[in-house]
C-alpha positions as CSV (number, residue, x, y, z in Angstrom):
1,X,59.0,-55.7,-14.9
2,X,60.2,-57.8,-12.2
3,X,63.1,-55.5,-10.8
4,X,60.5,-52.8,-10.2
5,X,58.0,-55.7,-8.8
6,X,60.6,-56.3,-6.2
7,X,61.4,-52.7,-4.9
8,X,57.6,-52.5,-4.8
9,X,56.9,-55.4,-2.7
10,X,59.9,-53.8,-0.1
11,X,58.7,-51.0,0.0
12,X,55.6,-52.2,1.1
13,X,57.3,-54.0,3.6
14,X,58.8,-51.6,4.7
15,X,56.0,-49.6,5.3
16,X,54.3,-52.0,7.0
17,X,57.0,-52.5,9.5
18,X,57.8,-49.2,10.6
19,X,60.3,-48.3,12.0
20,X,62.1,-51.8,12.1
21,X,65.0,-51.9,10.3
22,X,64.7,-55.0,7.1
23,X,66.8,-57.7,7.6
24,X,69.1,-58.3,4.6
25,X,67.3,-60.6,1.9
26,X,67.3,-61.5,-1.5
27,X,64.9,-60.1,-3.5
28,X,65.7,-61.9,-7.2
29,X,67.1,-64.4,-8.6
30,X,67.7,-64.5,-12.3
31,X,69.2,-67.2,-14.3
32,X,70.6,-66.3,-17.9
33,X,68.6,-69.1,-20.1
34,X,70.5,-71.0,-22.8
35,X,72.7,-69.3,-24.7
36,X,75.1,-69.8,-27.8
37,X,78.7,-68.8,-27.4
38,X,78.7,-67.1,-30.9
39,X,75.3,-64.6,-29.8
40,X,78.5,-63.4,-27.4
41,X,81.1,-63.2,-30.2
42,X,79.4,-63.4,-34.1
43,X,83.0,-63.6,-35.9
44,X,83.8,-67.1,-34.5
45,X,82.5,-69.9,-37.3
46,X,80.3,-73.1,-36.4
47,X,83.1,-75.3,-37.2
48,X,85.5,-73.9,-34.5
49,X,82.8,-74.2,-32.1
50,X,82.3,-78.0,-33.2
51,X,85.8,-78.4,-32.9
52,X,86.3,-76.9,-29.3
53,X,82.9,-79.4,-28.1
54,X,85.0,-82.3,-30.1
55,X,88.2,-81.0,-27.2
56,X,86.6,-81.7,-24.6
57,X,84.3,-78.3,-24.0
58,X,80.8,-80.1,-22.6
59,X,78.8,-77.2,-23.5
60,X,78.8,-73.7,-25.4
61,X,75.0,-72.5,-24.6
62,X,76.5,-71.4,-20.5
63,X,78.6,-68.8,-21.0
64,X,80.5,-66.9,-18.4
65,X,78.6,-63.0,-18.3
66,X,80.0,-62.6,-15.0
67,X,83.8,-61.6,-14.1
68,X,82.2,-58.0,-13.6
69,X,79.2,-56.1,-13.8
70,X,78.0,-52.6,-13.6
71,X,74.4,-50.9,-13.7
72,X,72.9,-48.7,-15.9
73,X,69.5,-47.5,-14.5
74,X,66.2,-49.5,-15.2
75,X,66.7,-52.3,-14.4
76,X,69.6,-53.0,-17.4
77,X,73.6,-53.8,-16.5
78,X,76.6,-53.9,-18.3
79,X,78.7,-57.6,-17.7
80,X,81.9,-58.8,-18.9
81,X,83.4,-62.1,-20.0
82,X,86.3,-62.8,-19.4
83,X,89.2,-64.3,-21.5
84,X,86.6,-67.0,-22.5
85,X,86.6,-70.9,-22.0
86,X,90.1,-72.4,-20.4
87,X,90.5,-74.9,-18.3
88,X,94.0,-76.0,-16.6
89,X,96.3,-78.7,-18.1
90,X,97.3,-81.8,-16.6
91,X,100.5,-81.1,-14.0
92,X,99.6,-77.0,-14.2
93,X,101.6,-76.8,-17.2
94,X,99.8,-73.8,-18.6
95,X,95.8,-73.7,-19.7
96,X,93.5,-75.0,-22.6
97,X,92.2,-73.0,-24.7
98,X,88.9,-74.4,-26.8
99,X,88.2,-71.7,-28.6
100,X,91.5,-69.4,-29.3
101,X,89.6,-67.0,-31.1
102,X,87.4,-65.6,-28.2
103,X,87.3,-62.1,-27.8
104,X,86.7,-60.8,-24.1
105,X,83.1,-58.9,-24.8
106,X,80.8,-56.3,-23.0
107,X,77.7,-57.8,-22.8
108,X,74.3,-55.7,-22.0
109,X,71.8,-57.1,-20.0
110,X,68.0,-56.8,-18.0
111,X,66.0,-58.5,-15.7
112,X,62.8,-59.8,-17.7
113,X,60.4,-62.4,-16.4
114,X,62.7,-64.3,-13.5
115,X,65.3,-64.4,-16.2
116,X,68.5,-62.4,-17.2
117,X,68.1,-61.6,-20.9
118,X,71.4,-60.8,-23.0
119,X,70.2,-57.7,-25.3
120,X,73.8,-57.4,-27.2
121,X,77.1,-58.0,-27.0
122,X,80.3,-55.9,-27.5
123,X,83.4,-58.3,-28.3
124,X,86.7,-55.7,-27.5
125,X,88.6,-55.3,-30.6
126,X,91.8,-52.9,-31.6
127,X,91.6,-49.6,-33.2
128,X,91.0,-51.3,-36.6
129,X,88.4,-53.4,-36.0
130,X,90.2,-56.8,-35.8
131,X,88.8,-58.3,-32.4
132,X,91.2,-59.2,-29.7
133,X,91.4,-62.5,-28.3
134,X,91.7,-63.6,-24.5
135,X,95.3,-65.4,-24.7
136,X,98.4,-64.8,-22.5
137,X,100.5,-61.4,-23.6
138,X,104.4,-62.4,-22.1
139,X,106.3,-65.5,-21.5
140,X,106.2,-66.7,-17.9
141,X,101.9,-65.9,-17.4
142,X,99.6,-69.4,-18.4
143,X,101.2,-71.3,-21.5
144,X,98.1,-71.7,-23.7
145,X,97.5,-74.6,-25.3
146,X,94.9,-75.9,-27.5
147,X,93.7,-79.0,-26.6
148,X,92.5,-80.7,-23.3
149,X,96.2,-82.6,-23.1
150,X,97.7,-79.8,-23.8
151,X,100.0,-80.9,-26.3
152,X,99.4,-78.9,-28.9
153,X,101.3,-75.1,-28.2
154,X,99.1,-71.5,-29.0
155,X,100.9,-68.3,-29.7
156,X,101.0,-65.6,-27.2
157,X,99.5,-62.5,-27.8
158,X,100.3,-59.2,-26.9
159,X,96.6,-57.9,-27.8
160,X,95.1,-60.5,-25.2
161,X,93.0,-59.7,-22.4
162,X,91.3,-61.4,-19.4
163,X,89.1,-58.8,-18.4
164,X,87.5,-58.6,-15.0
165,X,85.5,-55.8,-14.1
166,X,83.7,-52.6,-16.2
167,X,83.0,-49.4,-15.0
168,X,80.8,-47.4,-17.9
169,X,81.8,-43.6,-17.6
170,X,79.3,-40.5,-18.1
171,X,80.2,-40.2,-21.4
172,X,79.2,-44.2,-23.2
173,X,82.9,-45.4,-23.2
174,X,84.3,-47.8,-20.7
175,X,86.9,-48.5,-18.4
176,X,87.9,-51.9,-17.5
177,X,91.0,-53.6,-16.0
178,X,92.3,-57.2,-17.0
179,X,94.9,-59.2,-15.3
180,X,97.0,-60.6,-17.9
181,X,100.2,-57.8,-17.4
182,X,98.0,-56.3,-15.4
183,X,96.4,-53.4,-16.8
184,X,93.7,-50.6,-16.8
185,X,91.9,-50.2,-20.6
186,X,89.7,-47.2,-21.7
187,X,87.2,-48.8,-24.8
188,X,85.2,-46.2,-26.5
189,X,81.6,-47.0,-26.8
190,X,81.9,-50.1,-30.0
191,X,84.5,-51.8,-27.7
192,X,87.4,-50.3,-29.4
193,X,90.5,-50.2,-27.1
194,X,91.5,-46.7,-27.2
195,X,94.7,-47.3,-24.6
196,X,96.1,-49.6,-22.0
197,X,98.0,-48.5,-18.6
198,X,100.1,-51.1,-17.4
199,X,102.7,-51.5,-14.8
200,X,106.7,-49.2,-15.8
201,X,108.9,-51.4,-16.9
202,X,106.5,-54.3,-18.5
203,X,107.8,-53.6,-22.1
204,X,104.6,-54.8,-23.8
205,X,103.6,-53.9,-27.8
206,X,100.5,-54.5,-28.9
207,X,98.6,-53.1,-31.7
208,X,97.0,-50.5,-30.1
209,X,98.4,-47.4,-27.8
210,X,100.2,-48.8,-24.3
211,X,101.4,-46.8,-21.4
212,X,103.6,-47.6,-18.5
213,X,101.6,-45.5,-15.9
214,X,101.2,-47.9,-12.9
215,X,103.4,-48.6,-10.0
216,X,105.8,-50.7,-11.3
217,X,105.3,-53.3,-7.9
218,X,102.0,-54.4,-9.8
219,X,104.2,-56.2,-11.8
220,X,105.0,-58.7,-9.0
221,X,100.9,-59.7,-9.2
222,X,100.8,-63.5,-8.4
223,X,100.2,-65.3,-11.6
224,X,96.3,-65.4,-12.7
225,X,95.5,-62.9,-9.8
226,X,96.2,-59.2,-11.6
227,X,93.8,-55.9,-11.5
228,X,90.2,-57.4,-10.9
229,X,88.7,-54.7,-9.4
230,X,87.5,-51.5,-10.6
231,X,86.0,-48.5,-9.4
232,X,85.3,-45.2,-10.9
233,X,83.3,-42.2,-9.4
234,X,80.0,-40.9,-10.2
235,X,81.4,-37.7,-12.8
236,X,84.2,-40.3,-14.2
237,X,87.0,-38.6,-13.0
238,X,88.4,-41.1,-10.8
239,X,89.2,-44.7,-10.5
240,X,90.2,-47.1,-8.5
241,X,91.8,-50.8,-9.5
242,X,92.5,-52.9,-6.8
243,X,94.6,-56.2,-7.0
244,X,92.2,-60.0,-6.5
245,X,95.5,-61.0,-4.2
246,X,98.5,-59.9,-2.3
247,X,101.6,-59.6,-4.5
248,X,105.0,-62.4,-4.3
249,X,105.3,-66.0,-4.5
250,X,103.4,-68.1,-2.1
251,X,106.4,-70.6,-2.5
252,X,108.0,-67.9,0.1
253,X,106.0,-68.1,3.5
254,X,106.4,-64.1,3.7
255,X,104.1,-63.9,0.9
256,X,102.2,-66.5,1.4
257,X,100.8,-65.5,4.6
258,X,100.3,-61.7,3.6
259,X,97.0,-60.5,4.3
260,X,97.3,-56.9,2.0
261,X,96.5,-56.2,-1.6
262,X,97.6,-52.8,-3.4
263,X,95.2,-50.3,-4.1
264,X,95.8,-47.7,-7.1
265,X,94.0,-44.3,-7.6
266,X,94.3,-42.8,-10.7
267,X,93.5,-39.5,-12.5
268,X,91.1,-39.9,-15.8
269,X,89.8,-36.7,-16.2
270,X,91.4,-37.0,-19.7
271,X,91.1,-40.7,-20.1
272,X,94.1,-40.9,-22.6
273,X,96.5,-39.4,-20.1
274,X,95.3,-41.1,-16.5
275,X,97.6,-40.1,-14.1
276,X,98.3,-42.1,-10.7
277,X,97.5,-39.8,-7.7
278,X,97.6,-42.3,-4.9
279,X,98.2,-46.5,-3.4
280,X,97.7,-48.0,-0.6
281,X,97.2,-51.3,1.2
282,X,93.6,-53.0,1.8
283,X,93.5,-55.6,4.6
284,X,91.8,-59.5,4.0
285,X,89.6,-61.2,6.4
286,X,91.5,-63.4,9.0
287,X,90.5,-66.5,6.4
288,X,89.2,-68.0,10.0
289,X,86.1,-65.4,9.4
290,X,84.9,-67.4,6.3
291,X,82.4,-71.2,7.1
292,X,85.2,-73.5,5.0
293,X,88.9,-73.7,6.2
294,X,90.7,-71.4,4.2
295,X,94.2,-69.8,3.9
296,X,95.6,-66.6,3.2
297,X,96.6,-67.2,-0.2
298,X,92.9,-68.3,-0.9
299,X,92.0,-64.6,0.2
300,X,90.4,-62.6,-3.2
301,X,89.1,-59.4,-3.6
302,X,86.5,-60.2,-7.0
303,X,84.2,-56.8,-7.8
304,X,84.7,-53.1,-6.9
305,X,81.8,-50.5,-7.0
306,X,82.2,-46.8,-6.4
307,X,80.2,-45.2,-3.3
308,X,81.0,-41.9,-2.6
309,X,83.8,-40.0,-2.0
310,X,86.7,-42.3,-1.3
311,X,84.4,-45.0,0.0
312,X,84.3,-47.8,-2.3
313,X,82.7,-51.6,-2.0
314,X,84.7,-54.5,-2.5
315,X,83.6,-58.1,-2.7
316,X,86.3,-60.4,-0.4
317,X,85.8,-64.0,-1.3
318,X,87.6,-67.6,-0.2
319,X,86.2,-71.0,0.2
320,X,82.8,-70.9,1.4
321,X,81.3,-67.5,0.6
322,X,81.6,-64.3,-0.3
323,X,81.7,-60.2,2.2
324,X,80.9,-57.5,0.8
325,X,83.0,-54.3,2.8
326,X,82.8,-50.2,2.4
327,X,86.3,-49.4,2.1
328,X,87.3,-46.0,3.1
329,X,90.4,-44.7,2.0
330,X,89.9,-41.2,3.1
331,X,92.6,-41.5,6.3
332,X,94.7,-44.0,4.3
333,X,98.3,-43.7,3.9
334,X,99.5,-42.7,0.3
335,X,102.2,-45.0,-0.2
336,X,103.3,-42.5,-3.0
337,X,104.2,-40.3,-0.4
338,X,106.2,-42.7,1.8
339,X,109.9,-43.7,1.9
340,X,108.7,-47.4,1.9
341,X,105.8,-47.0,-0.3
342,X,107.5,-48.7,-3.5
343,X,109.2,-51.8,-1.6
344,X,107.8,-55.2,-1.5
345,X,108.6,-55.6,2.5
346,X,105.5,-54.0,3.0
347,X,103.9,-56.9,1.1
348,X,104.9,-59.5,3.5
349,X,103.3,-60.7,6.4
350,X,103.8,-59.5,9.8
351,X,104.8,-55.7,9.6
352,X,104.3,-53.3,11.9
353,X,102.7,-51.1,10.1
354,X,101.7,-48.6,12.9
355,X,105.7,-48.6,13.7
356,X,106.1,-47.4,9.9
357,X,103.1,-44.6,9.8
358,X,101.8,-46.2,7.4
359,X,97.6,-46.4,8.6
360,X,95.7,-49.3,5.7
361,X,92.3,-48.6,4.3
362,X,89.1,-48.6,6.7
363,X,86.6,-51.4,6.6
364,X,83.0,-52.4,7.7
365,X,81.4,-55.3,6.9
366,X,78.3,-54.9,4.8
367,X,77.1,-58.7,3.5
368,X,78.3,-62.2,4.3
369,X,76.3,-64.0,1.1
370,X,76.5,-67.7,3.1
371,X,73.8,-66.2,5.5
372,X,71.7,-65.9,2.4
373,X,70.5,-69.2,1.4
374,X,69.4,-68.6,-2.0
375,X,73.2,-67.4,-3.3
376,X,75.4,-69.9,-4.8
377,X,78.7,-68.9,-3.3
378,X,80.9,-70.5,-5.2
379,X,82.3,-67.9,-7.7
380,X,80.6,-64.4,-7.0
381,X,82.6,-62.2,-9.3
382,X,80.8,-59.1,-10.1
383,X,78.4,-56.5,-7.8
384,X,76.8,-53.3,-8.9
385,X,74.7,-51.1,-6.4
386,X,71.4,-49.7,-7.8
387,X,69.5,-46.4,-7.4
388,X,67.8,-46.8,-3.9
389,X,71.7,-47.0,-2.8
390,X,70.6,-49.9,-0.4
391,X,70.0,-52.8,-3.2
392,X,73.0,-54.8,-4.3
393,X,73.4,-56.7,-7.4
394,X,75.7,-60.2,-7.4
395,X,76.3,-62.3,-10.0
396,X,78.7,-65.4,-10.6
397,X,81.3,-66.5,-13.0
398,X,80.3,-70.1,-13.9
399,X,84.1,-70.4,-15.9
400,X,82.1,-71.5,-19.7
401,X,81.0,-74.6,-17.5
402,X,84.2,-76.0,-18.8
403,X,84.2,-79.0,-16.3
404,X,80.1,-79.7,-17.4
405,X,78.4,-79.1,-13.7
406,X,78.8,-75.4,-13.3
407,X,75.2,-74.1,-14.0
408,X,74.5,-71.1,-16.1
409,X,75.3,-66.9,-15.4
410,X,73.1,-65.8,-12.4
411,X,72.2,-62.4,-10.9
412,X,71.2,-62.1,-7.3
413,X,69.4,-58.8,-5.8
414,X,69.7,-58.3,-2.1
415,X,68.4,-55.9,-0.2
416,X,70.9,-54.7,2.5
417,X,69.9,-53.6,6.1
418,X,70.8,-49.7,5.1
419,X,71.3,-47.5,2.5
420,X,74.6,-46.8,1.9
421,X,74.7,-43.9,-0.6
């Protein structure tokens, strides 16, 4: 087994050396081989996937695995897909959607033989069965369409998801957040949605339970950058979602330049009645930090992974790369428990926050992936930490290879300079 063929080799290595701390390396790198879009979701027919290749799709055997990821032990992981193949329509009207009936899936993976095998997949479907697709919930998120020109109108769906990270709780169900209104979802082990916490005040009906639990400011999520980040601790009892970007328009400088994303922590001893205990603010790199010139609203947080404690890792990217911090929220300020704490100004760039009281979330760096020659940078969506606490698991999202030149899934292992749990 090639995972264990790695850890072997290091720890010879490290034996070898001593005392002398590794350098940071990658120890893997494992492609996902062909594979057809319907081994991901069965209930779509051949003739809609001839169809969406007659749109304009180039491909359907490089599917996206990759908008999160999570380990199990052994050498297997738990991805996600997200809302499935889309591309943007001419003059950002709205997106294209080749294959409207894709449902968001689980998919359950290992490392075999240089390659990442798919073992099964789990499309997410409500209550009754009747799989959900990955389409827009509300009227002003992406208009979907259905064809490259984008002439042809879809219907919106309240049931729709574009899910972005997984976090596989102690007892074989799932938690996983999505950024459509944004939302948190608890799916029971067969990928049944069980219920959705989204922001107070959203109004949306699907066909399964939905509760207005999170701060209502989550509403104000830029379009296309909601919840993508999850985190839940060790006995399942608490999570964290974290926004990709800072809230407001860019069209207003104030937002534009913000350097802050809100931070949620919730409650989900009793997963059907998650409670929010706590939000703060995470600072963004100066976007100077990163090899390419990029600008604050190109800042991302991508992939979250429970540590210990209140120490969580979060995957910052922008043009160029990829950095992995430890975020500490232990001496953060609760914004639940501040005057301010609810108000948008805090959102905007340039406040004092030291004048306020109000201390963000502690950082240290932990990876910058363009020092690491063998990681493509250019979408790293998902990380999971393994057993020895010091190995760290990447992988991309290659977007369906709707433009053709993406390249298929990958999975990176790197070995970090310490152990961190």
């Amino acid at each position: 087994f090639s995972l264990d063929l790695a850890m072997r080799t290091l720890g010879f290595l490290y034996l070898a050396l001593g005392s002398l701390a590794l350098a940071q390396a990658v120890v893997g790198v494992y492609p996902l081989p062909p594979t057809p879009i319907r081994a991901l979701n069965p209930h779509l027919t051949p003739e809609e996937v001839e169809r969406a290749l007659r749109a304009g799709w180039p491909t359907e055997t490089l599917p996206s695995l990759g908008s999160g990821l999570a380990y199990l032990g052994g050498g297997r992981f738990v991805g996600l897909t997200d809302r499935g193949p889309n591309g943007d329509c001419p003059d950002g009207r709205g997106k294209w959607f080749p294959l409207p009936r894709f449902a968001p899936a689980l998919v359950f993976l290992r490392l075999e033989a240089g390659a990442l095998k798919l073992d099964r997949a789990l499309p997410l479907k409500n209550p009754l069965g009747k799989p959900v697709t990955g389409l827009p919930n509300l009227p002003g998120e992406d208009r979907p369409f259905a064809d490259k020109a984008c002439g042809e109108p879809l219907p919106l769906d309240p049931d729709g998801l574009d899910t972005e990270d997984v976090a596989p709780t102690p007892t074989g169900a799932f938690w996983l957040v999505e950024e459509h209104s944004p939302s948190l979802l608890y799916v029971d082990p067969e990928g049944r949605i069980q219920v959705r916490y989204v922001p107070q005040g959203l109004g949306l009906k699907a066909s399964y339970p939905v509760q207005e639990v999170l701060p209502p400011i989550l509403r104000l999520r830029r379009n296309n950058r909601g919840l993508e980040n999850l985190a839940l601790s060790a006995d399942g009892k608490t999570a964290w979602v974290v926004l990709q970007s800072p809230i407001g328009p860019t069209s207003d400088p104030g937002f534009a330049e913000s350097l802050v994303a809100r931070a949620v922590r919730l409650d989900v001893s009793d997963p059907m009645r998650a409670r929010v205990t706590g939000m703060y603010l995470v600072p963004f790199s100066d976007p100077k930090d990163y090899p390419k010139k990029s600008l604050p609203k190109d800042m991302m947080f991508s992939a979250a992974q429970w540590v210990k404690g209140e120490q969580v890792l979060l995957l910052e990217r922008a043009k160029g790369g990829a950095r992995v911090f430890l975020v500490d929220f232990a001496k953060a300020t609760n914004l639940l428990e501040h005057p301010e704490g609810q108000s948008e100004a805090l959102d905007r760039a340039g406040v004092d926050y030291g004048a306020k009281g109000i201390r963000l979330a502690e950082r240290r760096l932990v990876l910058e992936t363009w020092r690491l020659k063998e990681v493509d940078t250019a979408k790293l969506e998902g990380l999971a930490l393994l057993e020895d606490g010091r190995t760290l698991a990447l992988i991309n999202d290659n977007d369906f290879a709707i433009e053709g030149d993406e390249g298929p899934t990958r999975l990176w292992l790197v070995r970090l300079e310490e152990a961190l749990r």
